[in-house]
N, C-alpha and C positions, 0 to 999 in steps of 0.2 A: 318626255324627252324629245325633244325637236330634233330634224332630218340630220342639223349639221351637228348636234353635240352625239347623236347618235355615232358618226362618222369618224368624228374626232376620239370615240371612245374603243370602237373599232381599231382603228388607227393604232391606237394608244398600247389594245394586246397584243396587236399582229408585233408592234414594235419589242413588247416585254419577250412573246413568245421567241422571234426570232432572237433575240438576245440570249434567253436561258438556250436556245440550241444550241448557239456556238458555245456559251458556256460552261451546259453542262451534258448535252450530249456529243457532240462535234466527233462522230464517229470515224472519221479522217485521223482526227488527231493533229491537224497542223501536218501530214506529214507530205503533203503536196504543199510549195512554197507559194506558188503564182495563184492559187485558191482565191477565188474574189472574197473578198470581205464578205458581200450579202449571197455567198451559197449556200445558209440554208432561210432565207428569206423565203426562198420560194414553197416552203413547208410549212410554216408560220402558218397562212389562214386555213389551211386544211386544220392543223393544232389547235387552231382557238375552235373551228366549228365545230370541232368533236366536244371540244369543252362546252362550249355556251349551246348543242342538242344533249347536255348531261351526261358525255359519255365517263366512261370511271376510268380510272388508270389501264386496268387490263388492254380498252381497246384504244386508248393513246400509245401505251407499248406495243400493240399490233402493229400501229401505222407506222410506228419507229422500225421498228421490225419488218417490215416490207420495204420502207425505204431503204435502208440499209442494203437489203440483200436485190432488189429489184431495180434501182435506180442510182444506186451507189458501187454495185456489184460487190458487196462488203458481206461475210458471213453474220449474221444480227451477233449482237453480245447476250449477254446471260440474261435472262427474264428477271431477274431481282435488278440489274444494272438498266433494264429499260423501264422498270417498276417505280427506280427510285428517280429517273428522271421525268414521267411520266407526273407523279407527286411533283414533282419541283416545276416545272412546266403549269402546273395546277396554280401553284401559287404565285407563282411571276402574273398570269395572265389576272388571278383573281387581286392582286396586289395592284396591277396597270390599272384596273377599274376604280378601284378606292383612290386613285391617285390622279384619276382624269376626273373623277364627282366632285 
């Protein structure tokens, strides 16, 4: 794979990733109006590198899980709720790849 398709592939999870967070975990809730569109952009490549150094769901919902309560000042949700986003997170980024090849 060459440097730029490499990039564009990159690219391509951070974009999936960032997407399934608002989507599907967006621990906010919408319930701040003014919320920029891309605030949880900035969690995106941390999400995909846990993904693509193989890490497994448990430690995707950790990182959910500290955001939340570390940088969101949000109490985490329920370990099956950042379980099941953690899986979906999984397949967005693994789906952005089949979709940038």
């Amino acid at each position: 794979m060459s440097r730029e398709a490499f990039r564009r592939a990159i690219a391509a999870k951070i974009r999936a990733a960032a997407a399934a967070l608002r989507s599907e975990w967006d621990p906010i809730g919408g319930a701040i109006k003014d919320l920029p569109a891309d605030e949880y952009e900035a969690y995106a490549p941390s999400v995909v590198g846990l993904i693509e150094r193989g890490a497994d769901d448990e430690e995707i919902a950790d990182l959910l899980a500290s955001i939340e309560l570390s940088q969101l000042g949000l109490a985490p949700r329920s370990r099956q709720q950042l379980l099941d986003v953690a899986r979906r997170l999984r397949v967005a980024v693994s789906e952005a790849l089949d979709n940038s090849a």
